[in-house]
C-alpha positions in Angstrom: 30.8 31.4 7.7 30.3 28.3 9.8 31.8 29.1 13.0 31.2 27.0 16.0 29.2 24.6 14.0 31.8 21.6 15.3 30.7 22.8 19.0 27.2 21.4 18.9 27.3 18.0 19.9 25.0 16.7 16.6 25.8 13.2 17.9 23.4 13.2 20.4 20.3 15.3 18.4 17.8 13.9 15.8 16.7 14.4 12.7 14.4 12.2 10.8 16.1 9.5 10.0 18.2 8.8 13.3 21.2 10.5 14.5 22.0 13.9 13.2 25.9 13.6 13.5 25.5 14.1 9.2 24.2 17.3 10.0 27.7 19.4 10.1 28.9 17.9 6.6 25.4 18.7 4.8 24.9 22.4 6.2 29.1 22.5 4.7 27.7 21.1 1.3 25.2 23.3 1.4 28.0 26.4 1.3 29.3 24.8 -1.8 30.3 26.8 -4.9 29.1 23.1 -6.5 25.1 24.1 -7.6 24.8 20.3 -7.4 25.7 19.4 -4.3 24.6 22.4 -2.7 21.1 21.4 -4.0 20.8 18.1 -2.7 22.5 18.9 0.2 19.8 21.5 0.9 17.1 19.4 0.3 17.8 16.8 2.5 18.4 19.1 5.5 15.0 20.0 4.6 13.9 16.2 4.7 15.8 15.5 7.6 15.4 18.5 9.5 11.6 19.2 8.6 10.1 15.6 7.6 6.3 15.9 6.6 5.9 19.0 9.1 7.4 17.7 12.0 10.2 18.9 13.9 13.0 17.3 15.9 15.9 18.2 18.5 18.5 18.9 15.6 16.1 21.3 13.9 16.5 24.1 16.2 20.2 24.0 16.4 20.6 23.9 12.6 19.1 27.2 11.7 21.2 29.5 13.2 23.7 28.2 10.4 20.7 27.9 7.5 20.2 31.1 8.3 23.1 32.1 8.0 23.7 30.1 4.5 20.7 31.9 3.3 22.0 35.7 4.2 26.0 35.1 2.9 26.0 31.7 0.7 26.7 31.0 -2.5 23.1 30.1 -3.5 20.0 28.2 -2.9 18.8 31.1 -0.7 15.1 30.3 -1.6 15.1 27.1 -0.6 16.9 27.6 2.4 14.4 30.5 3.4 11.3 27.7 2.7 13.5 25.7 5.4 13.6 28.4 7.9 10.1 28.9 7.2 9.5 24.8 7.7 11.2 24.9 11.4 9.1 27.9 12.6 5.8 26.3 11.6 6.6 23.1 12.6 5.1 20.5 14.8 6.0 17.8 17.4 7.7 18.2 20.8 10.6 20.3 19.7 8.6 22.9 18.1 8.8 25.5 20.5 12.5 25.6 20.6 12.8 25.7 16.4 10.5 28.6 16.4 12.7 30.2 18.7 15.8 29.7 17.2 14.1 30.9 13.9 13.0 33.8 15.7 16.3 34.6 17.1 17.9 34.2 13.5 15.4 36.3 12.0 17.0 39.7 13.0 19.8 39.5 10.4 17.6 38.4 7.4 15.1 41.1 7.5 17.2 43.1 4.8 15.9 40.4 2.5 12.4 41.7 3.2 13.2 44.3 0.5 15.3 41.5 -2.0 14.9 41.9 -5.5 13.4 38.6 -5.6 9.7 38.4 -5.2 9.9 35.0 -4.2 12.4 35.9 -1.3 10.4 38.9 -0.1 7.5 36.3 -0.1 9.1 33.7 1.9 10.3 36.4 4.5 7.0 37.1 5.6 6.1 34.1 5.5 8.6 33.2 8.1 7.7 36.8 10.2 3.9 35.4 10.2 5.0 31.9 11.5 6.9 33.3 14.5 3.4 34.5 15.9 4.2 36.2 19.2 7.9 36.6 18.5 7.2 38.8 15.7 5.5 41.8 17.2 8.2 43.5 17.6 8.3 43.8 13.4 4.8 45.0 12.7 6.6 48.2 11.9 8.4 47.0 10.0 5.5 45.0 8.2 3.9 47.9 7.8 6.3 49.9 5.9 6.7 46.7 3.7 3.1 46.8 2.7 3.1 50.6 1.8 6.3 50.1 -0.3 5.9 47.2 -1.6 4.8 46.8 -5.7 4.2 43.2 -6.5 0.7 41.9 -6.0 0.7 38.5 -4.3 3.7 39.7 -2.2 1.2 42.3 -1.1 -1.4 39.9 -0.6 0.7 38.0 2.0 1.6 41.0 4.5 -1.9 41.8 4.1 -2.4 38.2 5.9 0.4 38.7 7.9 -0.4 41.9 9.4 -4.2 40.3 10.0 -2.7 37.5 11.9 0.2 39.6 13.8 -1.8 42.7 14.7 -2.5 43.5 17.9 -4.7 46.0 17.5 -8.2 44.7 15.9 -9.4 47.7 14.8 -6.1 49.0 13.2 -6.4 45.7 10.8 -10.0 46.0 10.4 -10.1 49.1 9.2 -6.8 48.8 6.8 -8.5 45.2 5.0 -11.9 47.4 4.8 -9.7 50.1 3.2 -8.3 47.2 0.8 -11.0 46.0 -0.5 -10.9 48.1 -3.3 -7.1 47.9 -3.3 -6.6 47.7 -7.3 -4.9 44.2 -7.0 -7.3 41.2 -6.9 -4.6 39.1 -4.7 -4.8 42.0 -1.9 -8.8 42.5 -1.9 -8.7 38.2 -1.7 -6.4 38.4 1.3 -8.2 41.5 3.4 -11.5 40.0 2.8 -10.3 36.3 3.7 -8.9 38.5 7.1 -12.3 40.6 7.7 -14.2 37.0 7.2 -11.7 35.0 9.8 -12.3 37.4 12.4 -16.5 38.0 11.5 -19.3 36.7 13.3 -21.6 34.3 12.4 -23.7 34.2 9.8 -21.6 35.9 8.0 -22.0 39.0 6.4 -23.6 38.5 2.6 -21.7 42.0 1.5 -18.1 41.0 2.7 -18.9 36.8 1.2 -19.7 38.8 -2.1 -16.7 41.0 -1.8 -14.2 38.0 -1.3 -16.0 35.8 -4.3 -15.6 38.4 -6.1 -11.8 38.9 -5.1 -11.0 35.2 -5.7 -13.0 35.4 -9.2 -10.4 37.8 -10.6 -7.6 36.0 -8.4 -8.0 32.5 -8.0 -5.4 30.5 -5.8 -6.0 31.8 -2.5 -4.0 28.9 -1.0 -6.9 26.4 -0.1 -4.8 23.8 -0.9 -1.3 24.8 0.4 -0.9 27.6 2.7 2.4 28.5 4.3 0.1 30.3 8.1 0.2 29.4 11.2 -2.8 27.9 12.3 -4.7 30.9 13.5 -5.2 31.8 9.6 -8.2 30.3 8.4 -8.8 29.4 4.1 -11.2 31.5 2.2 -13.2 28.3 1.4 -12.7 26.5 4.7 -14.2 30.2 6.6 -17.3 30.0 4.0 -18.0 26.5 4.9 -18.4 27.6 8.5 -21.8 29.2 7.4 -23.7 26.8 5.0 -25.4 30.0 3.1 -22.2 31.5 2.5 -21.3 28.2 1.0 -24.1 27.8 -1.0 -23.4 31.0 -2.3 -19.6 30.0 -3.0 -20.9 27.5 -5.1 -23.4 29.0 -6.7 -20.5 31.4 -7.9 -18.6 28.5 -9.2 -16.6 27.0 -6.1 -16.5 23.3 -5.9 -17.6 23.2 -2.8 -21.0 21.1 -3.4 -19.8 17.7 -1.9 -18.0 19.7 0.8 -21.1 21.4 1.4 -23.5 18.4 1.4 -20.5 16.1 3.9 -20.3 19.4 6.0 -23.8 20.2 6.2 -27.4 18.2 6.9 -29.9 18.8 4.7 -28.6 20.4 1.9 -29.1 17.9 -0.8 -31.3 19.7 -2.7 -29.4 22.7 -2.7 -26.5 21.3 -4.2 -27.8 18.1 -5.9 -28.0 21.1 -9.4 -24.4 21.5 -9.1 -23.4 17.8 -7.9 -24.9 16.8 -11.3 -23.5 19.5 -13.4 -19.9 18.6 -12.6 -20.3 14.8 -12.6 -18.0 13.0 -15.4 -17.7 9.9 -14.0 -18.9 6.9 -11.7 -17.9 8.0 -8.2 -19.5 11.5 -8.9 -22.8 10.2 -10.0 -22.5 7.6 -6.4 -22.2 11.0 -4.7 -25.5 12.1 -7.2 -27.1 9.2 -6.0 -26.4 9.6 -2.4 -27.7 12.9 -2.1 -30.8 11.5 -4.0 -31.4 9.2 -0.8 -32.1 12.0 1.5 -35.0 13.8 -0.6 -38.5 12.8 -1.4 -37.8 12.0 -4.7 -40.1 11.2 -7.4 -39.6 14.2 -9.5 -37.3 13.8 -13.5 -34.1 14.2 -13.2 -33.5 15.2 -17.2 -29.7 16.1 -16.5 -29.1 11.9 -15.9 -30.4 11.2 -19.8 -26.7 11.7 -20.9 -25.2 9.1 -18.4 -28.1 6.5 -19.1 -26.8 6.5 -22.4 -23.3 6.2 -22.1 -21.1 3.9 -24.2 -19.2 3.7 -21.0 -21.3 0.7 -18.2 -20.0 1.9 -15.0 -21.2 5.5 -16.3 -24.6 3.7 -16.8 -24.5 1.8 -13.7 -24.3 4.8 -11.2 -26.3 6.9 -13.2 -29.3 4.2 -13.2 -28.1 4.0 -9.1 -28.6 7.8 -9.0 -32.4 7.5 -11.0 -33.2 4.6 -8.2 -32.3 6.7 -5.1 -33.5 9.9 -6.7 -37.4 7.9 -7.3 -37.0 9.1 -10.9 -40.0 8.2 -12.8 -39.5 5.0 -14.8 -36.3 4.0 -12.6 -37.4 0.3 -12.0 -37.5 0.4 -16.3 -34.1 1.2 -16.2 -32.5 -1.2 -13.8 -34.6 -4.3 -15.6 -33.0 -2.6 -19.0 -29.3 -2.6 -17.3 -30.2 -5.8 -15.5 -30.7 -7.6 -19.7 -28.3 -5.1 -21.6 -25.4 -4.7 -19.4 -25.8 -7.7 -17.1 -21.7 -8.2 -15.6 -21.8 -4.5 -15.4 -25.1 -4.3 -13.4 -24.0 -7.4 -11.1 -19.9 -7.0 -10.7 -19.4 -3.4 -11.1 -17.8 -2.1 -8.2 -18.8 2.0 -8.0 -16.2 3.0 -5.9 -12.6 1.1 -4.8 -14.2 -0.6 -2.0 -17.7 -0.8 -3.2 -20.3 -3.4 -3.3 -21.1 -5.2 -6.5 -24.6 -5.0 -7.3 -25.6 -2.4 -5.8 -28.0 -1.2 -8.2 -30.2 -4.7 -8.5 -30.5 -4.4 -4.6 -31.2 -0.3 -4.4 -34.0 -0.6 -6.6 -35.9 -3.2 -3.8 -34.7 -1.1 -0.8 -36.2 2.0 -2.1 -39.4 0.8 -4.3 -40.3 -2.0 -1.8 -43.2 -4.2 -3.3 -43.1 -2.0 -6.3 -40.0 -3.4 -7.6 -41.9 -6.4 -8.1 -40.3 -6.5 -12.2 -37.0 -6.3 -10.6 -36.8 -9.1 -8.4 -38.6 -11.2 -10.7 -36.3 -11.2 -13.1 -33.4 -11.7 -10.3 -35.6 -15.0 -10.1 -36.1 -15.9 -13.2 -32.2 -15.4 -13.7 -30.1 -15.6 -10.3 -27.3 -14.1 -10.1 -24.9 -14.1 -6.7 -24.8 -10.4 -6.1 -28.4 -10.1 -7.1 -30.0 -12.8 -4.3 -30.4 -9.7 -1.3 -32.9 -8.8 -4.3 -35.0 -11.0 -3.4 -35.5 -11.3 0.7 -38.5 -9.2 0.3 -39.8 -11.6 -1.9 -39.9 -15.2 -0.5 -42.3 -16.4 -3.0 -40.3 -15.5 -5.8 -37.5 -17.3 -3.7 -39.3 -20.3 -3.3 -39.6 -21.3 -6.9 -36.0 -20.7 -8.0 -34.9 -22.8 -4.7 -33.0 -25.1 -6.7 -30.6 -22.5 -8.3 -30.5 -21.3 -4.9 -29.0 -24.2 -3.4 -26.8 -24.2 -6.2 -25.5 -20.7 -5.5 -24.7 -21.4 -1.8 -22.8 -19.8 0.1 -24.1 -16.0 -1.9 -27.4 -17.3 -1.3 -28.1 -18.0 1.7 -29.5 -15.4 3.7 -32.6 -15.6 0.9 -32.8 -19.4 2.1 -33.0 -18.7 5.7 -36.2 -16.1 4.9 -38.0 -19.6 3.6 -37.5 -20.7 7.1 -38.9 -24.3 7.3 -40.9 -23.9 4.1 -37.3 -24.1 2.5 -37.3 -28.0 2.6 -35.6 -31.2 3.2 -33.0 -30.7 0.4 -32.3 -27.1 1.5 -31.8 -28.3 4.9 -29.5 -30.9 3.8 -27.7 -28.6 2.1 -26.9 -26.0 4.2 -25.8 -28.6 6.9 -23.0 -29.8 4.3 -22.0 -26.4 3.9 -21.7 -25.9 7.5 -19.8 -28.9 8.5 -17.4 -27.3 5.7 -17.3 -24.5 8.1 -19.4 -22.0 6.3 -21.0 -20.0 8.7 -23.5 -18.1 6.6 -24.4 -21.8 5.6 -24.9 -22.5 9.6 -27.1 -19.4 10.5 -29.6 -19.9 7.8 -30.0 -23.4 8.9 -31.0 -22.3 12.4 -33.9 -20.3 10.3 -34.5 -23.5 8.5 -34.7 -26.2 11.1 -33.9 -24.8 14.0 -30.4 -26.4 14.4 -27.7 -23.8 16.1 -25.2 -26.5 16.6 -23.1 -26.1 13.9 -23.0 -22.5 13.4 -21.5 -22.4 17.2 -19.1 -25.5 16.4 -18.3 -23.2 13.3 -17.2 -20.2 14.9 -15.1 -22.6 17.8 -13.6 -24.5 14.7 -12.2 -20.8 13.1 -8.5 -20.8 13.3 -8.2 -16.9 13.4 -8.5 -15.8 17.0 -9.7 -12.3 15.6 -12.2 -13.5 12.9 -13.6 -16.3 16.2 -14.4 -13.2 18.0 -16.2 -11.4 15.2 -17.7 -14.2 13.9 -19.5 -15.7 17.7 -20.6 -11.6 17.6 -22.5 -11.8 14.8 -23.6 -15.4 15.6 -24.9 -14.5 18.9 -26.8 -10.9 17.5 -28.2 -13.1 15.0 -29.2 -16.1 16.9 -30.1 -15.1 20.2 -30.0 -17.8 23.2 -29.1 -20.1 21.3 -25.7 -18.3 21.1 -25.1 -19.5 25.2 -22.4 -21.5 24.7 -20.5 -18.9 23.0 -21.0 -16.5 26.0 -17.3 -16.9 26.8 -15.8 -15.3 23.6 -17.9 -12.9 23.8 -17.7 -11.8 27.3 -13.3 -11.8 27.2 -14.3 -8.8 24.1 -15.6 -6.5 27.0 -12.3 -6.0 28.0 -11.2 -4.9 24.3 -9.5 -1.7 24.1 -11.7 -0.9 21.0 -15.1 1.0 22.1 -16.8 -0.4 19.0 -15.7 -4.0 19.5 -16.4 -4.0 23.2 -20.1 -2.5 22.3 -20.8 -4.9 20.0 -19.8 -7.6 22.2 -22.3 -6.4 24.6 -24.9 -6.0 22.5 -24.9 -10.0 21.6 -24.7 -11.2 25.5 -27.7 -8.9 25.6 -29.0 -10.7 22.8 -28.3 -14.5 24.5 -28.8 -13.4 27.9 -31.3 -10.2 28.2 -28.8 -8.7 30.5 -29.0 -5.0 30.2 -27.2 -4.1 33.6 -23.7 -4.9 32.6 -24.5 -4.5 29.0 -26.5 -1.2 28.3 -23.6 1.3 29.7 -20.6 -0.9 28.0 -23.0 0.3 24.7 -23.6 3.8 25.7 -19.9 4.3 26.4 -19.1 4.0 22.8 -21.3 6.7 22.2 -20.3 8.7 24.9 -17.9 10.1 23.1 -19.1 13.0 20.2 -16.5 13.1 18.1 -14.9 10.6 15.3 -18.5 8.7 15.0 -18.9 6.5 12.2 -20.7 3.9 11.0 -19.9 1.6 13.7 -21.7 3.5 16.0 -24.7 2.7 14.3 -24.5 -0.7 15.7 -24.8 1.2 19.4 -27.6 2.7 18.5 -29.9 0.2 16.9 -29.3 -2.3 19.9 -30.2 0.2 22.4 -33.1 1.3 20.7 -34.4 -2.6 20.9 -32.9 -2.4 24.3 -35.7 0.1 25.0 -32.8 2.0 27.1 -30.8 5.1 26.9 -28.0 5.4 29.4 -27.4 8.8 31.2 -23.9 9.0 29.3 -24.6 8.6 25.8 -27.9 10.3 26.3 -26.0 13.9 25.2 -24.5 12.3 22.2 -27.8 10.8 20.9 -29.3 14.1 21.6 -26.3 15.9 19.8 -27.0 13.5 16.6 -30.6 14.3 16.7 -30.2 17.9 16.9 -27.0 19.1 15.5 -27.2 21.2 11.6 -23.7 19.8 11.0 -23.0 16.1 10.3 -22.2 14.1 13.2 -21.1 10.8 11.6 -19.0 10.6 8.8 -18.6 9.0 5.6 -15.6 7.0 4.5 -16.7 6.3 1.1 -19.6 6.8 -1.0 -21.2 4.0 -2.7 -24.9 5.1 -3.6 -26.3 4.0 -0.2 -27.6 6.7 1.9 -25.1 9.1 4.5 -25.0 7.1 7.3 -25.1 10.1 9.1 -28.8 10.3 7.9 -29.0 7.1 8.8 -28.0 7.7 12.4 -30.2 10.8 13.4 -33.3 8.2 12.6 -32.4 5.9 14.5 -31.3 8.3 17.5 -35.1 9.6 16.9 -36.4 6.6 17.2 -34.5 6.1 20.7 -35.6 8.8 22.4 -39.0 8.6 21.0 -38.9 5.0 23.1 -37.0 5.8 25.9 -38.4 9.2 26.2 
């Protein structure tokens, strides 16, 4: 059944995992009458021959014998149909040639387009559908299936197929239209996930209705796995392409709210309702509270009293975070409440894996301003290290808890530095122990202090770590200002960095010693010259050109395209309460051309 699988020279092919010379004796165990080895002989060909999607230079000579294992062997004939099915779709440089040599096999398995197996019939198309072009000699044959064939979901899937194969637009239009009212719900989900790949934009309500409606009575339509090519496009990822049609999905119970909101600007308050319905724990009410940042606010938010009152603190925590960013009436009650009931959980809670602690303490100030007033006093009256950014609005609360300040060095002294030289001999003294420790936070308040930038530049010379040197004389010298000359040679060697974020903010400190915006201002704009894969590093670019006062020619179409753009320009890692720095950005991209006109 193997013939001539000893003339391909596996030796000098790929898989995987190295050299394929294994090859020969796993396609042979895979002919075994043994159900044991001929299973885990089968899947690692599939491993080996199909890792994570990716194809290699052994895949393509392989399958003229899995094909041939899957028509004539003893067994595993699924599983060696998902293979064929694998090296068709797959990706990398070899790709073309397995395709081919799937499409080349695929002749003398079409009988098993009529197997008694459902699953087999299933994967057969599958494979048809993934040799694109190669296939349109089949459509025929495609056709016939879908007239003969009884199973639903089967069905379904030469529905899709034909819609991707089809050369003739009208011919599929008018079968899915015919479809809809097909009496299985898997084959009016398929034609009306066709008739909405091909539609225009917006979308039209009638056929978003007819497919919700289709996916209602057939969920599954393979959002999460789908086994297209990638001309096929998801029900959910098609709806998402139209925000009202999205807003409609989840209206009619798609979780598609966050997706929505991250896809989308200004949505919040269309899908804050449903955000909140389906939160049950911390990271859904940070997503809650998030949404909350980007609406005026102000309004009760009755659907957080459950939360507030959980037995559980981290549910507490991000549902006081979502009552802060949200303006909820009597918020700056409820942090002061968490701040004396739950006081580890309100200061060391981290909200998400990578998340700030304490981020509720210092919301409440961001958002309320001088009205949080109760908040930071109490910060004051009981300091806490991830509480102190509580109190930079507030030096005069600052100034007389200085002593447990000095005590909580190093957390504490950015609030030292905003007492400037009201801070004090003792202060001063303190900070310049700290920096001859080498603690540069230490060393940058006590230029606020007293003026001294010595020792935060011998700080950053002193660092061991080339990379944290580099970082750190950045964010001395954006800090500092020309005081920062002397560490105009680190910075300047980061303009060469292959990294467009790094070499921007390395130009916008020389700016900051220097005032040079010649050789500054378009090493800046080029990291924004670029539109796509912006992220909060970016916003760095943007805030020093807008002090800058300038807006280069080639980031002036990105900063347009943030201002302007009804889709999110700047994504989102992770969400911990704070506001979409993607809101974030189109202010300040305002703000620039506002001053650069």
């Amino acid at each position: 059944m193997l013939e001539g699988i000893d003339d391909v020279e596996w030796a000098v092919l790929e898989h995987a995992y190295g050299a394929a010379d294994d090859v020969p004796a796993l396609l042979r165990a895979a002919g075994s009458t043994n159900a044991r080895d001929r299973e885990e002989a089968v899947d690692e060909l599939s491993t080996s021959l199909c890792h994570q999607g990716s194809v290699y230079s052994a895949t393509a000579p392989a399958m003229q014998f899995v094909a041939l294992l899957a028509l004539d062997g003893p067994g595993d004939r699924l599983p060696l149909l998902w293979l064929l099915h694998g090296a068709a779709d797959g990706a990398g440089p070899e790709r073309q040639q397995a395709r081919r040599a799937v499409a080349t096999a695929l002749p003398a398995l079409l009988g098993l387009a009529a197997d008694q197996d459902a699953g087999v019939r299933r994967a057969m198309v599958w494979i048809v559908a993934a040799c694109e072009e190669a296939s349109l000699p089949l459509l025929p044959l495609l056709r016939a299936r879908l007239e003969k064939e009884e199973d639903g979901e089967v069905r379904a899937d030469l529905v899709t197929a034909l819609g991707l194969l089809d050369v003739a637009p009208d011919v599929s239009r008018a079968r899915n239209q015919r479809l809809l009212s097909a009496p299985e719900p898997a084959v009016r989900r398929a034609a009306a996930t066709d008739l909405l790949r091909t539609a225009s934009l917006p979308l039209p309500l009638t056929l978003v209705e007819s497919a919700l409606d289709a996916r209602e009575a057939a969920p599954g339509d393979g959002d999460i796995f789908h086994p297209w090519p990638a001309s096929h496009v998801p029900l959910r990822q098609r709806l998402m392409d139209d925000p009202e049609a999205a807003l409609r999905a989840v209206e009619r119970g798609l979780p598609m709210a966050l997706e929505l909101t991250e896809t989308w600007r200004d949505r919040e308050r269309d899908v804050l309702p449903w955000l909140a319905a389906a939160a049950t724990n911390s990271e859904d009410l940070c997503q809650v509270a998030r949404a909350g940042a980007a609406m005026p606010g102000g309004e009760a938010a009755p659907w957080l009293d459950s939360h507030l009152r959980s037995d559980a603190p981290e549910i507490r925590v991000a549902a006081t975070l979502a009552a802060v960013r949200l303006r909820v009436p009597g918020a700056l009650g409820l942090v002061v409440r968490l701040m004396d009931e739950l006081p580890e959980a309100a200061a060391s809670l981290q909200l998400t894996p990578l998340g700030t602690p304490g981020t509720v303490v210092t919301a409440a100030v961001e958002v309320f301003g001088a009205a949080a007033g109760p908040v930071a006093r109490r910060v004051a009256a009981r300091p806490r290290a991830e509480w102190l950014d509580a109190l930079l609005p507030f030096p005069g609360l600052a100034a007389d808890c200085v002593d447990d300040l000095v005590r909580l060095l190093p957390a504490s002294a950015g609030v030292l530095a905003v007492l400037g030289p009201a801070a004090g001999r003792e202060v001063s003294q303190a900070l310049r122990a700290r920096a001859r420790a080498g603690d540069l936070s230490a060393a940058l308040a006590l230029v606020r202090v007293d003026g001294d930038a010595e020792p935060a530049v011998r700080v950053v010379h002193l660092m061991p770590d080339v990379v944290a040197r580099r970082a750190a004389a950045v964010r001395v010298a954006g800090e500092i200002g020309p005081s920062a000359r002397a560490l105009l040679p680190l910075l300047e060697e980061q303009l060469g960095a292959p990294a467009r974020e790094r070499r921007a903010g390395a130009a916008a400190a020389i700016w900051r010693v220097t005032g040079r915006t010649h050789d500054t201002a378009p090493v800046i704009a080029d990291g924004l010259s670029h539109r796509g894969g912006l992220h909060e590093p970016h916003l760095g670019a943007l805030r020093a050109l807008t002090t800058m006062r300038l807006l280069p020619s080639a980031a002036r179409p990105t900063v347009e395209h943030i201002v302007s753009s009804p889709r999110r320009v700047v994504r989102a890692l992770l969400c911990d309460g704070t506001p979409h720095p993607d809101l974030v950005a189109r202010e300040l991209a305002r703000e620039l051309l506002a001053v650069t006109g």
